[in-house]
C-alpha positions in Angstrom: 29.2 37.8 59.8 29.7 38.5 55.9 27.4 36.8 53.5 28.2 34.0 51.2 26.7 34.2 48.1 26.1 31.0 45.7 25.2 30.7 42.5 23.7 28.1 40.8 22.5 27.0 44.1 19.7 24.6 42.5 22.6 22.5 40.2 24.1 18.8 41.7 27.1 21.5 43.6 24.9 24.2 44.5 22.8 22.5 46.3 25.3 20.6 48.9 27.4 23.4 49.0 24.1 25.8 50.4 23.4 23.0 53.0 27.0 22.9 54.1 27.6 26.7 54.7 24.2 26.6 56.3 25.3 23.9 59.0 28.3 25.7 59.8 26.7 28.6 60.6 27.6 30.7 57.9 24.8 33.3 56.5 24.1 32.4 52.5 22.3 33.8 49.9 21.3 31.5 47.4 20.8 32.4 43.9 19.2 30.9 40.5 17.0 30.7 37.6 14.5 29.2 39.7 15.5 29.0 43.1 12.7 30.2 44.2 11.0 26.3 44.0 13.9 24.6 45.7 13.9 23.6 49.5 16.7 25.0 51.3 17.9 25.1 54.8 16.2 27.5 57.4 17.7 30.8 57.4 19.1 31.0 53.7 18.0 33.8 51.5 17.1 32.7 48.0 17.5 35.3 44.9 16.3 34.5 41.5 18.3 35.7 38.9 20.0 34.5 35.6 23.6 35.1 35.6 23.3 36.1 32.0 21.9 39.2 32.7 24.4 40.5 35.3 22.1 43.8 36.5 20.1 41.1 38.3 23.0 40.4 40.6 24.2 43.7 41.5 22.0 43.7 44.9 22.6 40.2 45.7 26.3 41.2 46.5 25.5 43.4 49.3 26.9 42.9 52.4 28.6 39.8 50.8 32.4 38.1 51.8 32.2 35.5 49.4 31.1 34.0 45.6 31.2 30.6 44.9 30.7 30.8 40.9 29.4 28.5 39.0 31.1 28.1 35.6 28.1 27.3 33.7 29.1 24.4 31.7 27.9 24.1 28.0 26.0 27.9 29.1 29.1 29.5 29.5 29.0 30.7 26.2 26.4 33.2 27.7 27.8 33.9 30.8 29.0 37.4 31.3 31.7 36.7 33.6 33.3 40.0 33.8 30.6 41.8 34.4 29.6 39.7 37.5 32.7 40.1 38.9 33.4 43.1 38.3 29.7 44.0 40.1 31.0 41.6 42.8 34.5 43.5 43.5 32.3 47.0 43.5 30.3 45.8 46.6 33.4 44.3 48.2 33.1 40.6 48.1 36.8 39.2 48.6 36.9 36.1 48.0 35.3 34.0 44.8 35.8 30.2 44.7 35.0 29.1 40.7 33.4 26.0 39.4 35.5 25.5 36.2 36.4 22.3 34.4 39.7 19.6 34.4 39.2 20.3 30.7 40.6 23.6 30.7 43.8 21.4 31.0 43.2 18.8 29.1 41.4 19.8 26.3 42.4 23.1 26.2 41.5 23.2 22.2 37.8 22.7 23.5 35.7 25.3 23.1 33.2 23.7 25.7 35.7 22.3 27.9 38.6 24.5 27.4 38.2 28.2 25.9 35.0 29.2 27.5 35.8 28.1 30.8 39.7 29.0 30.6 38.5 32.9 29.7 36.1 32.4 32.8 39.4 31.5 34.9 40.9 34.5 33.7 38.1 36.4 34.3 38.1 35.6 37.6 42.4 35.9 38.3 42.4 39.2 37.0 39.1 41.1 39.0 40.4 41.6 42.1 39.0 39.2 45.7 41.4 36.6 46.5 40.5 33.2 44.3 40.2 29.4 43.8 39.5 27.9 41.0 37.8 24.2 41.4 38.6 21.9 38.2 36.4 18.7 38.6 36.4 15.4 36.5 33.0 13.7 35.4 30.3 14.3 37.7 28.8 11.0 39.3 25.6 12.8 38.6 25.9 12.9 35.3 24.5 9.0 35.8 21.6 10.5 36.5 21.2 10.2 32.2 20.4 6.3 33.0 17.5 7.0 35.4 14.9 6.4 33.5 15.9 3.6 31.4 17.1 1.7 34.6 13.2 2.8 36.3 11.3 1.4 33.0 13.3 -1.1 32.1 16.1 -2.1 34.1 18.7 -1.5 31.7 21.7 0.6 31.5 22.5 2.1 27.7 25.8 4.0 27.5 28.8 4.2 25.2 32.1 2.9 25.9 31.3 0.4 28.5 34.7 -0.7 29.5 36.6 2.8 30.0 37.6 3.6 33.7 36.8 7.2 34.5 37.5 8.8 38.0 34.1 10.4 38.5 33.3 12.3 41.4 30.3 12.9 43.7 29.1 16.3 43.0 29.0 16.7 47.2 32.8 16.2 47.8 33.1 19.5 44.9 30.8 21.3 48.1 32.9 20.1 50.3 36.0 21.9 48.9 34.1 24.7 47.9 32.8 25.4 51.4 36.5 25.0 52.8 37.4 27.9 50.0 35.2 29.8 50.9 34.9 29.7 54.8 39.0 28.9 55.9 42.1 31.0 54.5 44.8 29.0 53.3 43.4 28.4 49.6 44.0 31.8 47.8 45.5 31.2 44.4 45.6 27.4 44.4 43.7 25.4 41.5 42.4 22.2 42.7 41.7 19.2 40.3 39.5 17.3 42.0 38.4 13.2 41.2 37.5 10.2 43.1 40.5 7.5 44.3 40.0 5.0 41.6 38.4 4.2 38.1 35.0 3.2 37.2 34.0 2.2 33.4 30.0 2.5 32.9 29.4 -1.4 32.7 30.6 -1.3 36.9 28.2 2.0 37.4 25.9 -0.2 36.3 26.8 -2.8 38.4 26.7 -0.7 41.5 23.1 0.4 40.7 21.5 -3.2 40.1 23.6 -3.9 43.6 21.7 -1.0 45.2 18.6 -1.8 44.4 18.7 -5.1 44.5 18.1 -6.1 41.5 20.3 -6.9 38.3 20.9 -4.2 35.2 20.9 -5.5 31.8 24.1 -2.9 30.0 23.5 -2.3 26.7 26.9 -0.6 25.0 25.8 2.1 22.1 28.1 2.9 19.3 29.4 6.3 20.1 27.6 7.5 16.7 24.0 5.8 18.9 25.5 8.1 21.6 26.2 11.0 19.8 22.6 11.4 18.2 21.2 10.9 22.0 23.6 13.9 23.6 22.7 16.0 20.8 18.8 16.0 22.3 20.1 18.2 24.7 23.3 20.0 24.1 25.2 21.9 21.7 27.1 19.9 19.0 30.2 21.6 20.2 29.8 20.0 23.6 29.0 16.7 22.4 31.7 15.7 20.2 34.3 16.8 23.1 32.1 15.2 26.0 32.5 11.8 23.9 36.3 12.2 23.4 36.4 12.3 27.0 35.0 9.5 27.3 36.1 6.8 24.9 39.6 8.2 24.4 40.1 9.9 28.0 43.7 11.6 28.3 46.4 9.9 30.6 45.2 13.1 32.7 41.8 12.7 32.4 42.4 9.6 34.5 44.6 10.3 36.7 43.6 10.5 40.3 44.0 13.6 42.3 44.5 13.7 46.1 43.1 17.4 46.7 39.8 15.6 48.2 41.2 13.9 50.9 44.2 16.1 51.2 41.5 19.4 51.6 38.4 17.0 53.5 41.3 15.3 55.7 39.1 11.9 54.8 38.8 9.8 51.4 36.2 10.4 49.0 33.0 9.1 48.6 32.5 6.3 46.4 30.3 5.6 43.7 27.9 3.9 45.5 28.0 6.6 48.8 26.2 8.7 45.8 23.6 5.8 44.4 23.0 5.4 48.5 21.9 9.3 48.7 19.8 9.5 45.1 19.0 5.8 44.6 15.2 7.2 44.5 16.1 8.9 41.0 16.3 4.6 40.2 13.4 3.2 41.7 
């Protein structure tokens, strides 16, 4: 049996998709910054190492089948993508399942959503193992912004209250990624991957208060309110195209895709399946 390596094994994907390789079986080694602190399943390897500084990877891929990559996000500025690949082609790894971004679509004028991550994608066509490239919506984890205002003071603050977004629980991205990387069948496809239906922030929200029994107070910031928060913690460059997304979301942006269920062979899991699993980050 090959090794399947992951990367960014400690993020809201990583850590799923270690867990379900591990309980089918499959022999992973798990890699990241800080890995090294995390709890994983019996049996997986962990590797810390900062996929900036590619040299740290080279012995990882030993004895590897398999990458899933994570694409980084706003870091991909600093990801040097070739040179992990081309480290992981050297040691034979053929396949590599990528993390990228629906934005590479639909904002393709983005350098956060769009350039960085579509070079990545290129990257990753042109070295070599067979590929799949994963291009998510919003994360449902991304909610994960409200818990301390909803722990302190029962109240939701968020911009553009009433805009429907089909976010999707970070596990169901695992789920895919662990069928690309495990099962034949997905070389070359590009998967856009979203939840069945639209949720604005003011029904989040809701589903929280409903989850833990109590009711949320939504307070709507001006997307100026919004922008100074986001800039506390990432680049200006990400910002302003994060909040295009989502006040004035793309006829794309919100269009559901079937590549869940179609790839899962069930539906997705809602909104609140995913304030069920981390409703402790609320408490």
């Amino acid at each position: 049996m090959t090794m399947i390596v992951v990367t960014g094994a400690t993020g809201n994907v990583g850590r799923p998709l270690v867990q379900a390789l591990a309980a089918a079986g499959e022999k992973v080694t798990a890699v990241s910054r800080r890995v090294g602190t995390a709890v994983v399943p019996a049996g997986v390897l962990t590797v810390a190492a900062d996929l900036t500084d590619p040299p740290d990877l080279r012995p990882v891929f030993d004895r590897a089948g398999a990458l899933f990559l994570h694409g980084g996000g706003a870091g991909a500025q600093a990801l040097k993508s070739r040179d992990i690949l081309d480290a992981a082609s050297s040691a034979g790894v053929g396949r590599v399942v990528l993390l990228s971004s629906q934005g590479v679509r639909t904002r393709p004028e983005s350098e956060s959503h769009g350039v960085l991550l579509r070079s990545l994608e290129e990257a990753v066509r042109g070295s070599g193992p067979d590929w799949t490239i994963l291009r998510p919506g919003g994360f449902n984890s991304n909610m994960y912004a409200w818990s301390e205002s909803v722990r302190t003071r029962r109240t939701v603050v968020a911009p553009f209250g009433d805009v429907g977004m089909p976010t999707i629980d970070p596990a169901d991205i695992a789920g895919v990624a662990a069928r690309a990387l495990r099962e034949d069948g997905h070389a070359g496809q590009i998967y856009e991957l979203t939840w069945s239906a639209l949720t604005t922030p003011r029904q989040r929200a809701e589903v929280i208060g409903a989850v833990l029994g109590v009711p949320l107070r939504f307070v709507e910031q001006t997307r100026d309110e919004a922008r100074v928060q986001m800039l506390r913690f990432m680049p200006e460059w990400a910002v302003d195209t994060t909040l295009a997304v989502l006040g004035v979301p793309t006829l794309a942006e919100q269009q559901i895709s079937p590549a869940v269920a179609q790839i899962l062979g069930r539906a997705p899991r809602t909104f609140a399946d995913w304030v069920q699993d981390h409703i402790s980050a609320f408490r």
